[in-house]
C-alpha positions in Angstrom: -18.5 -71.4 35.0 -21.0 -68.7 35.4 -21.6 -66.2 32.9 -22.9 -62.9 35.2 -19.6 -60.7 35.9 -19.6 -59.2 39.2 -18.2 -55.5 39.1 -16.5 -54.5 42.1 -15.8 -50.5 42.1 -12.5 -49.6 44.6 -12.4 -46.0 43.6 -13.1 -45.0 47.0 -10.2 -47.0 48.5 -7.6 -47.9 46.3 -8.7 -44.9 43.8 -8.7 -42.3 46.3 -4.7 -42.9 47.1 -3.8 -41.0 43.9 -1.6 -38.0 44.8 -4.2 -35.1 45.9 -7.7 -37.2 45.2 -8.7 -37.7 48.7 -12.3 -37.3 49.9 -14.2 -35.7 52.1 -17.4 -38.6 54.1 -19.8 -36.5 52.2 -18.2 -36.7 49.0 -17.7 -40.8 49.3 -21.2 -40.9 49.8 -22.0 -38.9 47.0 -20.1 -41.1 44.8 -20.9 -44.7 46.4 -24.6 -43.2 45.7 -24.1 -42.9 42.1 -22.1 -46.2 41.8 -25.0 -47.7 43.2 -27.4 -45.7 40.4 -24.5 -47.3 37.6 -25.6 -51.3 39.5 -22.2 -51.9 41.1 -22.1 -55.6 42.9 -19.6 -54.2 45.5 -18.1 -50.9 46.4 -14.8 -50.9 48.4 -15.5 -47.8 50.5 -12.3 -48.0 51.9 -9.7 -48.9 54.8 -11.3 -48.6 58.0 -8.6 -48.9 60.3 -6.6 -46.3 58.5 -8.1 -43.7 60.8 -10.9 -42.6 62.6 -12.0 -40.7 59.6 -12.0 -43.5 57.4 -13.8 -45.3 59.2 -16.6 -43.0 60.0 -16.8 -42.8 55.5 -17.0 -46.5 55.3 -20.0 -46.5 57.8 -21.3 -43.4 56.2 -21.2 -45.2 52.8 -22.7 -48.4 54.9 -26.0 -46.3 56.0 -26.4 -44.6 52.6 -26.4 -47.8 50.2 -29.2 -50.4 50.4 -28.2 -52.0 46.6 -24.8 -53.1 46.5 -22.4 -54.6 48.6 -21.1 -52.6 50.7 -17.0 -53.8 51.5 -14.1 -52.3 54.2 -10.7 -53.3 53.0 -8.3 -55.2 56.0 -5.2 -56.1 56.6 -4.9 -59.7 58.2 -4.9 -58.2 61.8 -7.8 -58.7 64.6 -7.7 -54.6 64.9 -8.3 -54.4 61.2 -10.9 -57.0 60.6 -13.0 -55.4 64.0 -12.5 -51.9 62.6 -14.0 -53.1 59.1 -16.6 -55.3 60.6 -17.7 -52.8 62.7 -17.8 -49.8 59.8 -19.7 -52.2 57.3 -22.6 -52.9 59.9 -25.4 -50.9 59.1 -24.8 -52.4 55.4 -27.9 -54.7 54.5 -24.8 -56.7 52.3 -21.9 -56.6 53.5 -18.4 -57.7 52.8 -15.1 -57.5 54.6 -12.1 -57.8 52.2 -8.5 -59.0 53.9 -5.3 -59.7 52.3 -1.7 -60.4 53.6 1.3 -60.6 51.1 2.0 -63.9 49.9 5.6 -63.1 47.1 9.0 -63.8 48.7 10.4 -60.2 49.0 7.1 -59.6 50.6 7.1 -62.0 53.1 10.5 -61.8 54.1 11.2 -57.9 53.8 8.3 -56.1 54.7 6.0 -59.1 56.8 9.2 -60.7 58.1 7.4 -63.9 58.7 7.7 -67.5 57.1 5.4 -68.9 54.7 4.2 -71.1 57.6 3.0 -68.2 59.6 1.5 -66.3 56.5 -0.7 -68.9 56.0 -1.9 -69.4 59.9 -2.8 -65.2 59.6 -4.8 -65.7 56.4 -6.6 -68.3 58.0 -7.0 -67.0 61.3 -8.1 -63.5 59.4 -10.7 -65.3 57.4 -12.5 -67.1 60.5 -12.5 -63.3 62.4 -14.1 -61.6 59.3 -17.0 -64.5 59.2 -18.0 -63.3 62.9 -19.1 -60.0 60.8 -20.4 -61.4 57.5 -20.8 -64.5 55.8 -18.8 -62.8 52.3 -15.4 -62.6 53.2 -13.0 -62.3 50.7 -9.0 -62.4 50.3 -6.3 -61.2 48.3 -3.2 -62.7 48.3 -0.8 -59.2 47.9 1.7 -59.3 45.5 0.6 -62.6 43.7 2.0 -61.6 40.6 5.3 -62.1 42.1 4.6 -65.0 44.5 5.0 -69.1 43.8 2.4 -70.5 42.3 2.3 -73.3 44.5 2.5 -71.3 47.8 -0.5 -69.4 46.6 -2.5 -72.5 45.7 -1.1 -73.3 49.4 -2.7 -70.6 51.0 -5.5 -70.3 48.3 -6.7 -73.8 49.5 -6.1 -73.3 53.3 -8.7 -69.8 53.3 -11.2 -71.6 50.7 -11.5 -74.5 53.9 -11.8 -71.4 56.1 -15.1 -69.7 54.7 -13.1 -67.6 52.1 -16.2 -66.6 49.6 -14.2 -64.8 46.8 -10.5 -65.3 45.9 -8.2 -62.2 44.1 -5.0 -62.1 42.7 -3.8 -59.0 42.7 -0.9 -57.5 40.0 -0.2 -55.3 43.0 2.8 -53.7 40.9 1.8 -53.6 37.4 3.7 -56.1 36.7 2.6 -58.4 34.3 1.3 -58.9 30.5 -2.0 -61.0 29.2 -0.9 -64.0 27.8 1.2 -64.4 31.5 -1.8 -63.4 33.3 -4.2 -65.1 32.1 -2.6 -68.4 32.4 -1.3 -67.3 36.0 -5.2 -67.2 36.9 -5.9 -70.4 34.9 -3.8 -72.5 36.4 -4.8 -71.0 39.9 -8.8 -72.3 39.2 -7.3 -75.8 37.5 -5.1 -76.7 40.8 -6.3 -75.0 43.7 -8.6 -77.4 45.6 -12.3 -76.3 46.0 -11.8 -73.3 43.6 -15.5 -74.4 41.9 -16.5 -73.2 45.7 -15.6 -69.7 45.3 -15.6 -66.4 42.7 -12.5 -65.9 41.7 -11.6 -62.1 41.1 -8.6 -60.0 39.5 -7.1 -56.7 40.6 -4.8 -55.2 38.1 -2.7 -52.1 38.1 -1.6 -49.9 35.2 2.1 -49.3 35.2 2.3 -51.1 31.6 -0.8 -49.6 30.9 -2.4 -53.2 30.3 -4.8 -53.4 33.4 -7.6 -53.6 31.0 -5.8 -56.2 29.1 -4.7 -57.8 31.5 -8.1 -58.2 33.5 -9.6 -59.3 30.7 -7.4 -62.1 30.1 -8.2 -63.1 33.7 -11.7 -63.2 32.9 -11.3 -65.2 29.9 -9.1 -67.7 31.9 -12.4 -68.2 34.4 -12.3 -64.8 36.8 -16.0 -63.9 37.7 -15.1 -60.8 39.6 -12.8 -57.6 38.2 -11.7 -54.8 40.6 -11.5 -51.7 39.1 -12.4 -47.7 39.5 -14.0 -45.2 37.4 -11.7 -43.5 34.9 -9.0 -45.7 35.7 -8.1 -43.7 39.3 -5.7 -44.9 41.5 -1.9 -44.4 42.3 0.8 -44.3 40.1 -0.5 -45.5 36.7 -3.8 -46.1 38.5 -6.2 -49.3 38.0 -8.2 -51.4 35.4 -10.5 -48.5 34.1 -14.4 -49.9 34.8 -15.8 -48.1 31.8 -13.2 -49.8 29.7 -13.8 -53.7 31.0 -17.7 -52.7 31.3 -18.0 -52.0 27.4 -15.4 -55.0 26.3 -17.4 -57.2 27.6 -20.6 -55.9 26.9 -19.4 -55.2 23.3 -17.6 -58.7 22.3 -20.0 -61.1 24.0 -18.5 -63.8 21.7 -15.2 -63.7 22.8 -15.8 -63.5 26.9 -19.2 -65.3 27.0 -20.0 -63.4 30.1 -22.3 -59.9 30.9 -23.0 -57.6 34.0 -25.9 -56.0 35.6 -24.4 -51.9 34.9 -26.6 -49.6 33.8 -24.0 -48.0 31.1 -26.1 -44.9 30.7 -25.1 -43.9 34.2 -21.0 -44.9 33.4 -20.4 -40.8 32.0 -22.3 -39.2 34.4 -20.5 -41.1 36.8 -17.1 -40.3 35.2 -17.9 -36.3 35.7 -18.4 -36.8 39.3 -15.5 -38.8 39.9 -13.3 -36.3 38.0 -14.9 -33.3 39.4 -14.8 -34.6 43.5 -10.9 -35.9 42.9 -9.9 -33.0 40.7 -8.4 -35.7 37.8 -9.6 -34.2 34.7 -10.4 -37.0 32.1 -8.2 -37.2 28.9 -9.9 -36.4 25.6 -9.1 -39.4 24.0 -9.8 -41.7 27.2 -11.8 -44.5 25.6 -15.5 -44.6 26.9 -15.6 -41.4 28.9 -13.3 -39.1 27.0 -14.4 -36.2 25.3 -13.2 -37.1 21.6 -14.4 -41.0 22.1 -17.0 -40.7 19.9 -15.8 -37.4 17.5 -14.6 -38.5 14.0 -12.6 -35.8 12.6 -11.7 -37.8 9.3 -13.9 -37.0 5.8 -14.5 -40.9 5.4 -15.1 -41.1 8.8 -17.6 -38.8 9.0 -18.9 -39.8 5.8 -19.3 -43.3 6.1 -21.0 -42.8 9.9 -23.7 -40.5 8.1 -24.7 -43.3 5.7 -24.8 -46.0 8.7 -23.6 -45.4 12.2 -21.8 -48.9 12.5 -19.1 -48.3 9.8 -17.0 -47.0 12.5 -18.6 -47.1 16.0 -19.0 -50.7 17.4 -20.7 -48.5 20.5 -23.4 -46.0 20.9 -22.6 -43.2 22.9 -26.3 -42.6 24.3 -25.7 -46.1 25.6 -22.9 -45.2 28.0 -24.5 -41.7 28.9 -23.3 -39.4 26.2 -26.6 -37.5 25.5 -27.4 -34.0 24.5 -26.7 -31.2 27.7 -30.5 -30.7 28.5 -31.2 -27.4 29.4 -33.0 -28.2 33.4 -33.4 -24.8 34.9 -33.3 -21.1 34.3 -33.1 -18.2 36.6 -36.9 -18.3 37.2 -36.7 -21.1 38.8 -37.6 -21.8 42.0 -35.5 -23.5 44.8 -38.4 -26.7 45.6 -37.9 -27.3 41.1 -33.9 -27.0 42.0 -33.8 -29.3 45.1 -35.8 -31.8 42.9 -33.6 -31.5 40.0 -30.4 -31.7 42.5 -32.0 -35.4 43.7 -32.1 -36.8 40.3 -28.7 -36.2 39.9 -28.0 -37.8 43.1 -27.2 -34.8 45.2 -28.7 -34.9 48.3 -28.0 -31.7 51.3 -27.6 -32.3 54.7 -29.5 -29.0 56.0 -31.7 -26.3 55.0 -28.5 -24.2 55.2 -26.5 -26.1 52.6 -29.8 -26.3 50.0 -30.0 -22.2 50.7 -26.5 -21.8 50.0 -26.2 -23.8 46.6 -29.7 -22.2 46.2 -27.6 -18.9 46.0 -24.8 -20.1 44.1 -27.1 -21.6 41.4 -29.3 -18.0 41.5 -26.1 -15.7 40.6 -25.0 -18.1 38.2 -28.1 -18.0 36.4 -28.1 -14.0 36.3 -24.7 -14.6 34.7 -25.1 -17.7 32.0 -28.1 -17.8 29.9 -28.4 -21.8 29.6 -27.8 -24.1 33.1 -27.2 -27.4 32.4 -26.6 -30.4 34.9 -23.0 -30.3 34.8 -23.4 -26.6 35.9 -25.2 -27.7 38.7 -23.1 -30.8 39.8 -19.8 -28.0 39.6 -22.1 -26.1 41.9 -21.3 -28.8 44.5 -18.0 -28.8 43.5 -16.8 -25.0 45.3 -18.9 -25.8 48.2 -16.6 -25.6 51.1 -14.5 -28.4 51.8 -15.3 -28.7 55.8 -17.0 -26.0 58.3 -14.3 -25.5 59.7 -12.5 -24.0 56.5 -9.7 -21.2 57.0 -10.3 -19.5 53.2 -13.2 -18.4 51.2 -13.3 -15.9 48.4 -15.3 -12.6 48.4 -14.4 -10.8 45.6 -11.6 -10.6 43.0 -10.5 -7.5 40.6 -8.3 -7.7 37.8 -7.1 -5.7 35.0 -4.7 -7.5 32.1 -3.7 -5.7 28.5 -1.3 -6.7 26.3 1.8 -5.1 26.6 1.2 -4.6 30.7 2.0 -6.7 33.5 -1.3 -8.1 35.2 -2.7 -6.9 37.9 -5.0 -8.2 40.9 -6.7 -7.6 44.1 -8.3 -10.5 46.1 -10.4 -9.8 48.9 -11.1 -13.3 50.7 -11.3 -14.7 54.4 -8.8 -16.2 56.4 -9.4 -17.6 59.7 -12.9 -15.2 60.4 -11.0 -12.0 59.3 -11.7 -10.2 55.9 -8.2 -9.7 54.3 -7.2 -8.0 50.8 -4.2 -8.1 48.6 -2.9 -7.0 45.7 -0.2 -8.7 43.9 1.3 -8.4 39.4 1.7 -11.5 37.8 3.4 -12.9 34.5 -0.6 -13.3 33.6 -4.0 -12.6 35.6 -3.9 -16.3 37.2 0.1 -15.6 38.4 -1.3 -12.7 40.0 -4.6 -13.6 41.5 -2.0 -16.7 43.2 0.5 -14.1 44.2 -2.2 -11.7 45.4 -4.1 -14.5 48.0 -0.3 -16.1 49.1 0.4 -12.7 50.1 -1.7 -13.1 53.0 -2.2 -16.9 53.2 1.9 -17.3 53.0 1.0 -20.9 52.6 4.4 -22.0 51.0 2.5 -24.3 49.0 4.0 -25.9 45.4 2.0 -25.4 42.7 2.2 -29.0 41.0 -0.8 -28.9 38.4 -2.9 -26.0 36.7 -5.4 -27.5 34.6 -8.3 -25.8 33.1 -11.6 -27.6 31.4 -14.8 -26.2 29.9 -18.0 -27.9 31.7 -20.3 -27.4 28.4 -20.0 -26.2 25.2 -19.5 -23.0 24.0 -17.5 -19.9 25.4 -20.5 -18.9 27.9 -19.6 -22.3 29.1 -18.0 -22.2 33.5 -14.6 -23.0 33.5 -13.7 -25.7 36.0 -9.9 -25.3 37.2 -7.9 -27.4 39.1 -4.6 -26.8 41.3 -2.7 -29.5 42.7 -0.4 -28.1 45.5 2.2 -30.1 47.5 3.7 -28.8 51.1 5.4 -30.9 53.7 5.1 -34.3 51.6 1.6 -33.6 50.9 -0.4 -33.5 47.7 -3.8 -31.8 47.3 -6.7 -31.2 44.7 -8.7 -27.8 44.8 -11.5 -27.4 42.7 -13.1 -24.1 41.4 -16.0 -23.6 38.5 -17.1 -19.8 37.4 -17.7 -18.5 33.9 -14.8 -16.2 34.6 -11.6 -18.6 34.6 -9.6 -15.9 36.8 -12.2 -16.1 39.6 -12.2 -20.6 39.4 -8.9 -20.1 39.9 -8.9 -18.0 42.6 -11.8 -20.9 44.3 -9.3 -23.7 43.3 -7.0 -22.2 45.0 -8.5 -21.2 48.0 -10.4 -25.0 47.7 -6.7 -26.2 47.7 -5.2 -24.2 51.0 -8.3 -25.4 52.8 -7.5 -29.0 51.7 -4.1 -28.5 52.6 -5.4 -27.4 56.1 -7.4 -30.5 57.0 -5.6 -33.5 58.8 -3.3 -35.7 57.0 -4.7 -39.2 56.0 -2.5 -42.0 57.3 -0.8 -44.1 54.6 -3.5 -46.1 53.2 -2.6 -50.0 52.5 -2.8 -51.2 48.5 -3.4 -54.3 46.3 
């Protein structure tokens, strides 16, 4: 059994179907860049048959990353594996991943084919994905609810067609350690040529033991996890990277296995991930969260003052908690800003976008004595969504006292024209929202108002995000400003534009 771990990141595929965290090509980029900064083996960049815009991400992602392995998730179908074959290309490694359901109410109510023609398609999907790339992997959907010897069935039958990497997905949350782990043991022990392949676990977090449970899998023998950043992905989401990253790097005794991540890359990748998808990271999330490494407690505090490992089996420098460094000030110059926006892994497109965060960054500097670099990656964050975008602010008024109703008046753009409203609200937000749907008459639900300080300190930006639902759909906006009132007003906006861009098409999950 080897003891290297292979890390393979799906926050751009099976992350992105949370409600409202879909991305933009650019933004996947942006993210697959830094994933490959944090030494992922493999990035899922997504579905590339979903749509022509899917694919057109994956390829993106394909031409940006020269590290890792760049993958394209298929279902076992000759227009899926050409699509994802086709996307991963300009790759220099390349995977293609393709699963079929393989659990009884699977096969019979949603594939409506026998077990005898489930095992033909993974076959027949595993000899088309070769044509493309020599790493082919397959799930086996729903194996957390399929026969154990029908899976060793098919497991056997793709491992004799070129299958590189075997996973067994928990596709619905479904299962506990202990279960798990033996499920995936006896898999290896009775599956004929399993020493041939890497076998891998997908877990989901409806019990909220994902982590647990792909741990256990890795104890049991699994040399590959899939998991995202901050845990992202629908419902309950997925196995949390950060979390199975540090476990094992932490307790080498008990999983007698490592992994080539940089750690000190794991928070600043957390902020980007948050910031793009508009999920705000809990305080207490292990790892990432703002209060993982706080101690509040007397003895606590005390004991970590005398020796840091009373109470902290981690340091946070190691996983890329260090002190906000102070990069640029308002005498800055736009050559020491494009250079400082390149170490953090932004790159622009055209002299037009650099000149325009240029200008963002210059009137927030008049306005906020100390920049730090999560100013700067917020100022990529109320960039417009698309160039085609209906709505972007101008200017925003508003007067609130106690004892009056609120009052503002929003002057933005909608569709090329210059509009203006003026709206009351139960509080300068309510009204800011009334004042732009007074114009936009979106007819939008307002599903989530969440609003988090970027730095320390009350000169800190405010970064506020509003999830709004219309039709079925769910979107993210994102706005940062000192002034919380005018974020708003940018999430908001952000959000409507969002909500203007074409629908994705369902994407397919593990």
């Amino acid at each position: 059994m080897s003891d290297r771990l292979i890390v393979f990141d799906t926050t751009l595929r099976d992350g992105e179907q949370s409600p409202g965290a879909s991305m933009t090509r650019d933004e996947k980029v942006r993210i697959a860049r830094q994933l490959e900064r944090l030494r992922v083996d493999v990035i899922e960049a997504g579905f590339a048959a979903a749509s022509p815009g899917d694919f057109d991400a994956v390829r993106a992602v394909a031409e940006s990353i020269k590290d890792s392995t760049v993958c394209s998730l298929s279902r076992a179908t000759e227009k899926d594996i050409r699509a994802a074959g086709e996307a991963i290309a300009p790759a220099p490694r390349k995977r293609i991943h393709t699963f079929i359901a393989t659990s009884p109410i699977h096969m019979e109510k949603k594939l409506r084919m026998n077990p005898d023609q489930v095992v033909e398609a993974a076959v027949a999907a595993v000899k088309m994905a070769l044509q493309y790339t020599d790493d082919v992997e397959f799930s086996a959907e729903d194996a957390v609810r399929s026969e154990i010897p029908f899976l060793i069935r098919v497991f056997e039958a793709v491992i004799k067609a070129g299958a590189t990497t075997i996973n067994v997905p928990d596709t619905v949350g479904y299962s506990v350690p202990g279960q798990w782990g033996d499920r995936m043991a006896q898999l290896i022990a009775k599956t004929p040529g399993a020493q041939r392949v890497v076998w891998s676990t997908h877990c989901h977090n409806d019990l909220g033991m994902a982590v647990a449970n792909s741990l256990s899998a890795v104890l049991a023998g699994a040399r590959q996890v899939e998991c995202t950043i901050n845990g992202l992905g629908e419902r309950a989401g997925n196995a949390s990277l950060e979390e199975i990253v540090m476990a094992v790097r932490t307790r080498p005794d008990v999983f007698g296995c490592s992994t080539q991540i940089d750690a000190t890359q794991i928070v600043p990748a957390s902020r980007l991930v948050s910031q793009i998808t508009g999920y705000p990271v809990q305080p207490n999330k292990a790892i990432v969260g703002a209060n993982a490494f706080a101690h509040e407690s007397g003895i606590h505090q005390d004991g970590v003052l005398k020796h840091r490992e009373t109470y902290e089996i981690m340091r946070a420098e190691d996983v890329g908690w260090t002190a906000n460094r102070i990069v640029l000030g308002k005498l800055s110059g736009r050559n020491a800003f494009r250079q400082r926006m390149t170490a953090l892994g932004i790159e622009f497109d055209s002299e037009q976008s650099l000149n325009e965060a240029f200008a963002r960054f210059k009137e927030l500097a008049d306005r906020k004595s100390e920049i730090f670099d999560e100013d700067l990656q917020a100022l990529v964050g109320i960039a417009p969504v698309a160039t085609d975008e209906r709505f972007r602010l101008i200017s925003l008024a508003q007067q609130s006292e106690m004892g009056e109703k609120p009052r503002a008046k929003v002057v933005f753009s909608m569709d090329g024209r210059e509009v203006s409203a003026e709206s009351q609200g139960n509080g300068p937000v309510d009204a800011t929202v009334q004042a732009i749907e007074a114009e936009a008459k979106s007819g939008a639900e307002l599903l989530l108002f969440s609003v988090n300080a970027i730095t320390t300190g009350t000169e800190s930006q405010g970064e506020v995000t509003m999830r709004l639902a219309k039709d079925g759909r769910v979107v993210n906006g994102m706005g940062a400003d000192p002034d919380i009132v005018v974020a708003s007003a940018r999430a908001y906006l952000n959000a409507l534009n969002r909500l203007n861009q074409a629908p994705r098409p369902n994407a397919q999950q593990l």
